[in-house]
C-alpha positions as CSV (number, residue, x, y, z in Angstrom):
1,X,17.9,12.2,34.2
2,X,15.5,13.0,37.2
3,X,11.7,12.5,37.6
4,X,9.3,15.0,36.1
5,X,6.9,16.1,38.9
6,X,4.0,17.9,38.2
7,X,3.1,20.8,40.2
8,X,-0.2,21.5,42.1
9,X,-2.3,22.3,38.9
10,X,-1.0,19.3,37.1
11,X,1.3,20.6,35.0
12,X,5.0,20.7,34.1
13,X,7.8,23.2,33.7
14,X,9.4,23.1,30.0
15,X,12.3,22.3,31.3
16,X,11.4,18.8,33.5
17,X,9.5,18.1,30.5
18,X,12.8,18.6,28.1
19,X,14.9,16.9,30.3
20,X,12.4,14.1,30.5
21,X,11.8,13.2,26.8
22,X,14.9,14.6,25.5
23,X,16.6,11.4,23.3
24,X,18.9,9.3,25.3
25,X,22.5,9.3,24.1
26,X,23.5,6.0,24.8
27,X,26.4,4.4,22.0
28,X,26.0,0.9,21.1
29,X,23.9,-1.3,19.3
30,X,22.3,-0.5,15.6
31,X,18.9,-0.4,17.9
32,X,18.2,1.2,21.1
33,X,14.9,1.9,23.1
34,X,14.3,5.1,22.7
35,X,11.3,4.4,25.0
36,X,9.2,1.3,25.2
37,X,7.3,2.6,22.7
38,X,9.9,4.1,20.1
39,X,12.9,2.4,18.6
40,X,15.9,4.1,17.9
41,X,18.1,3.0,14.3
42,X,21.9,3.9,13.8
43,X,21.9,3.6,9.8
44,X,25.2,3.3,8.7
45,X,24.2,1.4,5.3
46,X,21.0,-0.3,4.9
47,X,18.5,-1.1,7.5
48,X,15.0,-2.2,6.7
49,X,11.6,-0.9,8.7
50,X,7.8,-1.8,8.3
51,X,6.5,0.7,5.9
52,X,5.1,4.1,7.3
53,X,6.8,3.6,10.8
54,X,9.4,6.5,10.4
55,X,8.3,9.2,12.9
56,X,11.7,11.2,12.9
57,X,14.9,11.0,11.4
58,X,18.3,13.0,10.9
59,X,21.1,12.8,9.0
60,X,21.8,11.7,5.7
61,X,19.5,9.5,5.0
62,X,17.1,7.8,2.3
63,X,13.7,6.1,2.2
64,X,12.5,3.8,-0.5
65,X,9.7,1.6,-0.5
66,X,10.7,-2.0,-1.1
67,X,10.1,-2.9,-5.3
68,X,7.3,-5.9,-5.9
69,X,10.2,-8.1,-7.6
70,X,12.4,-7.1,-5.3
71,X,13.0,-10.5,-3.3
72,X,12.3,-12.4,-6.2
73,X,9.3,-13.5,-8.3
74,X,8.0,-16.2,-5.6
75,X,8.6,-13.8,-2.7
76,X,6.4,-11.7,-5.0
77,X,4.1,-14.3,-5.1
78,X,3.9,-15.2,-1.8
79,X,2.8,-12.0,-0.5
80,X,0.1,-11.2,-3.2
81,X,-1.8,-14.0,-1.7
82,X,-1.3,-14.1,1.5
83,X,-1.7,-10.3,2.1
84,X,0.4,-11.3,5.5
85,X,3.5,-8.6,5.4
86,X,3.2,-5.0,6.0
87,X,5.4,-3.4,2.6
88,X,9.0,-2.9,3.6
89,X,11.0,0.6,3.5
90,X,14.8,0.4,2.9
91,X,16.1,3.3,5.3
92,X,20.0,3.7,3.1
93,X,22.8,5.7,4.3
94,X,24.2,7.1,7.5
95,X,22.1,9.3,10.2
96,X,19.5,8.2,13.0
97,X,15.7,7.4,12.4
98,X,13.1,6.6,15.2
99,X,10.4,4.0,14.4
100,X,6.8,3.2,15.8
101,X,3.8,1.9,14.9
102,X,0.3,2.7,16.4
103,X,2.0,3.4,20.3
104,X,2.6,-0.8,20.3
105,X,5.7,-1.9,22.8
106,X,8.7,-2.6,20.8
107,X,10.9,-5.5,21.8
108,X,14.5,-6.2,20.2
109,X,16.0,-9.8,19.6
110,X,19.2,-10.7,18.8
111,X,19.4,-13.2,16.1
112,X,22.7,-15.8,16.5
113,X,21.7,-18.4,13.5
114,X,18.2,-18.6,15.0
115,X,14.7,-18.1,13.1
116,X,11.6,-16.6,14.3
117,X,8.2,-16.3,13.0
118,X,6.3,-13.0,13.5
119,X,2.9,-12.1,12.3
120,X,4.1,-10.0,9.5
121,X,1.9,-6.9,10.8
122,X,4.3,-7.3,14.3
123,X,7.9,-6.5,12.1
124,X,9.0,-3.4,13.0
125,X,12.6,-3.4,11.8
126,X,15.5,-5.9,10.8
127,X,19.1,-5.6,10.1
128,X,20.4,-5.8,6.2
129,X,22.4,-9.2,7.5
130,X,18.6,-11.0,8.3
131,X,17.0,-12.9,5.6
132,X,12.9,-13.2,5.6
133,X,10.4,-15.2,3.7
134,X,6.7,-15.5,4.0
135,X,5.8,-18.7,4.7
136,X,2.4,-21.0,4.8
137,X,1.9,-23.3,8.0
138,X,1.5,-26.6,5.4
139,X,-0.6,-28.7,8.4
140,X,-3.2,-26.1,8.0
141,X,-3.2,-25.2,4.6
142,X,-7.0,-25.8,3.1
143,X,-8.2,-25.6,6.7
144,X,-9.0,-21.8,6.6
145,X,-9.0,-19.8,3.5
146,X,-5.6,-19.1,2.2
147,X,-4.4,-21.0,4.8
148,X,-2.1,-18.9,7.7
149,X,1.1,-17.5,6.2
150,X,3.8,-15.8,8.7
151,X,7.3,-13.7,7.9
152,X,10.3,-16.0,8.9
153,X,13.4,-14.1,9.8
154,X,16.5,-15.8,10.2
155,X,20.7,-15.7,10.5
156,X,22.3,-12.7,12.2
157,X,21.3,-9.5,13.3
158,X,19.1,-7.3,15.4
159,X,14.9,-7.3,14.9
160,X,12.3,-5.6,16.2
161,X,8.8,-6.8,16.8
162,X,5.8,-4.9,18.3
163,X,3.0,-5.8,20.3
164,X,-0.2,-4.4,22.2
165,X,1.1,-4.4,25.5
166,X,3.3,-6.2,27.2
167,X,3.9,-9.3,25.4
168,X,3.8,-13.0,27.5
169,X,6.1,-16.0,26.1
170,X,4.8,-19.5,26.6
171,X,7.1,-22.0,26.8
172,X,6.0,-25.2,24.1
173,X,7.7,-28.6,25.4
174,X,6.2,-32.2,23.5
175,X,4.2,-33.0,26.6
176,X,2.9,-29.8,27.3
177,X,1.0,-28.1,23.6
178,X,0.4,-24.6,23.9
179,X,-3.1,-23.1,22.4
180,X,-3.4,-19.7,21.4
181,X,-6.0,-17.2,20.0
182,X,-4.5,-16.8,16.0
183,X,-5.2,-13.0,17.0
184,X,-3.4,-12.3,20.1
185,X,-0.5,-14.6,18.7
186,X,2.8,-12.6,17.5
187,X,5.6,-14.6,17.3
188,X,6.8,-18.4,17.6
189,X,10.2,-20.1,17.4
190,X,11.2,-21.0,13.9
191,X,10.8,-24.8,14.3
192,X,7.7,-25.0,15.4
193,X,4.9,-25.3,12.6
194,X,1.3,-24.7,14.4
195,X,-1.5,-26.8,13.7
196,X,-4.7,-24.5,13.5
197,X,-8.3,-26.1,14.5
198,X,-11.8,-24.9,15.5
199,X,-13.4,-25.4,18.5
200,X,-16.8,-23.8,18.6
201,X,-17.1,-24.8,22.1
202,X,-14.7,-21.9,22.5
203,X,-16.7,-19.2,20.6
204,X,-17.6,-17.0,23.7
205,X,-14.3,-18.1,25.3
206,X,-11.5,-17.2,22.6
207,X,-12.1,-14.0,20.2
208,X,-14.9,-11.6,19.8
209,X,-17.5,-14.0,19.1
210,X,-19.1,-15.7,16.2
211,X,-18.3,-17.4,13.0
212,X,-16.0,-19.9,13.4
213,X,-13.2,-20.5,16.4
214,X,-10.1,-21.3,15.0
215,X,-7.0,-21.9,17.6
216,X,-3.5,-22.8,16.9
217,X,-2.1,-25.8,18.3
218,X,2.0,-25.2,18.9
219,X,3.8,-28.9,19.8
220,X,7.4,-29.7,20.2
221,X,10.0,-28.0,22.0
222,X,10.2,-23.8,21.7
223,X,8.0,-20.9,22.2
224,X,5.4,-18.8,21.4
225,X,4.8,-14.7,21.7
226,X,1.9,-13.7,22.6
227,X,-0.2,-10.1,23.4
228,X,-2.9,-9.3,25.8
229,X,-4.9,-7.8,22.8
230,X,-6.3,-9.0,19.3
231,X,-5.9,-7.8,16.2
232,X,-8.2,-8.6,13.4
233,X,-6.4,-6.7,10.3
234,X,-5.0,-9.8,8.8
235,X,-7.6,-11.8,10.1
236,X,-6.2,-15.3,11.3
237,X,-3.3,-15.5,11.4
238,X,14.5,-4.8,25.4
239,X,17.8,-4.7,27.0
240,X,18.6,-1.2,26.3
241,X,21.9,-1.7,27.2
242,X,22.7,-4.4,24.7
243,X,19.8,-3.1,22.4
244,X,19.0,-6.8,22.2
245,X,17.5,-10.1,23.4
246,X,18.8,-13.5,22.6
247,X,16.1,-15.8,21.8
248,X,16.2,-17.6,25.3
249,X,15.9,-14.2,27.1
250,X,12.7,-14.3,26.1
251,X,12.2,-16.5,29.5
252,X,14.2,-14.6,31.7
């Protein structure tokens, strides 16, 4: 594929700019990088997506939203209160759909019996063989309302997260804790449970501004994901050639 080159009044011909944005055809993985910006999904059964995210699609394929009992009753539960996930589409049968959300990067892991948290507005997509839960941070529950509640996805498979920007992965070892802004903060290993704490020391340092400071604390040995950008909607808290990252190329 060559370069698209404008000409002297800025514009393109229609063919650089077909050649340039045409879809790449490359076979492999269930997801592919379309662009930074837009993942690619082979569907050959069931794959599951962040509501709303479907931009394009062809083939023979179906989109339902996920049912409230669904994952069972607690799952249920769970999200009613902490408002934390994003509803769920189940994209069923066999074609090609393209995903994004809001022009946010898209990275792809590779799950190999790992688990990851992700603020639940960050899930893009995940594989039929990848289990999630919501789950609430127990050391800060009572310390902010509802306490901070994240989507846990674990076992095998392919997911994708978003973020504004490029994201930046801190590496959390027992002598060095990492401390992040709750809104900037996207992902962390699965074993790490964050403490969250204010600091109004910090108020014109970390957030917008007023009201309270909260930070999380991350201690112990993994990682945590974060974006050069906050989002406030829930409040606190790729390799295109493989189509996806294990968890320790993340700090590569």
């Amino acid at each position: 594929m060559s370069d698209m080159n404008p000409g002297s009044d800025g514009t393109y011909s229609l063919r650089d700019f077909l050649a340039q944005t045409a879809e790449r055809d490359n076979p492999g993985d269930v997801f592919e990088l379309e662009s930074s910006k837009m993942l690619e999904v082979k569907v050959n059964g069931r794959i599951w997506s962040k509501l709303g995210a479907m931009v394009a699609y062809k083939g023979n394929l179906t989109f339902k939203r996920e049912g409230t009992l669904e994952g069972g009753l607690m799952k249920a539960l769970k999200r009613a209160v902490s408002q934390e996930m994003s509803p769920l589409a189940k994209i069923e049968g066999r074609g090609v759909a393209y995903l994004a959300d809001q022009g946010k990067e898209v990275q792809i892991l590779r799950l190999a019996g790992d688990s990851l948290n992700v603020n639940g507005n960050d899930l893009l997509a995940f594989e039929d063989s990848v289990q999630y839960d919501i789950t609430m941070q127990r050391r800060i529950a009572g310390m902010a309302a509802g306490g901070l509640f994240s989507v846990k996805v674990q076992g095998q498979g392919l997911v994708a997260i978003l973020s504004h920007g490029k994201p930046l992965t801190l590496r959390v070892t027992p002598n060095e804790p990492i401390f992040t802004d709750p809104n900037a903060t996207i992902a962390w290993s699965g074993n790490l449970q964050p403490q969250l704490r204010m600091d109004s020391s910090l108020r014109s340092m970390i957030g917008r501004g007023g009201g309270e400071t909260y930070q999380m604390v991350f201690q112990g040995d993994g990682f945590v994901v974060v974006q050069p950008y906050e989002e406030f909607e829930h409040g606190v808290g790729g390799d295109s050639s493989s189509g996806g990252k294990s968890l320790g190329d993340l700090f590569d």
